[in-house]
C-alpha positions, 0 to 999 in steps of 0.5 A, a space after each residue: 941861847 937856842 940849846 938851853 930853850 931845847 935842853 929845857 924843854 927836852 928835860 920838861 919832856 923826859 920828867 912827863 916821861 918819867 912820871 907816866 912810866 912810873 904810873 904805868 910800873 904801878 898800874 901793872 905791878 899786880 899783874 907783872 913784874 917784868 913790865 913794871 921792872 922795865 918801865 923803872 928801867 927806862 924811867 932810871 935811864 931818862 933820869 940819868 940821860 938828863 940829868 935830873 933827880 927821881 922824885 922821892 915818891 917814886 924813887 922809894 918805891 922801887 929797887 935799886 939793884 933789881 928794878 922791881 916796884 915795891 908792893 908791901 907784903 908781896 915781893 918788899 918787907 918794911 921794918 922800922 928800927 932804930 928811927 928808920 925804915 928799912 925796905 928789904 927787896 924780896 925779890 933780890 934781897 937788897 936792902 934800902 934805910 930811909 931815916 924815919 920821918 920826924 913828928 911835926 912839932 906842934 907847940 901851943 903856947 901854954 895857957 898860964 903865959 896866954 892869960 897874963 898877955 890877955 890881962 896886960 892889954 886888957 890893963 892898958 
């Protein structure tokens, strides 16, 4: 019963540890590219050692092939086609889709129904 506590709390760490080297790859990615690349493969192995998903904010942000932190207009060039995004890596030439986030649907109810349920309770 003892190993499942130590994994959990060893996962709690590593994710701790994921999210502050993906802060530290976005805080030098200006200044950089090497450091921010190496935060994001230490991030990568930590995820894969425990097991345990890169959130979705941080995991479209970098590179798969190259490591690299997307900066839009500088080394990452995003393109919407056909309902999805498309991330080219400048630096190798890797190319990413996501599909496009869909609109969230916001239906009111029309104004002809909502006055005839006014009229009805009204009558009653």
């Amino acid at each position: 019963m003892a190993k499942r506590n130590d994994r959990s709390k060893q996962r709690s760490l590593a994710e701790e540890r994921i999210n502050r080297l993906f802060e530290l790859a976005r805080e030098h990615s200006g200044e950089d590219g090497s450091f921010s690349a190496t935060c994001i493969k230490h991030a990568r192995v930590l995820a894969m050692k425990y097991r345990i998903r890169i959130k979705k904010p941080y995991s479209r942000y970098f590179c798969r092939k190259c490591n690299s932190y997307f900066i839009p207009g500088r080394n990452a060039k995003t393109r919407i086609y056909r309902n999805r995004v498309i991330v080219t890596c400048e630096t190798c030439g890797a190319i990413r889709r996501y599909p496009l986030p869909e609109k969230k649907n916001t239906t009111e109810i029309p104004k002809n129904n909502a006055g005839n349920v006014m009229q009805k309770s009204n009558a009653e």
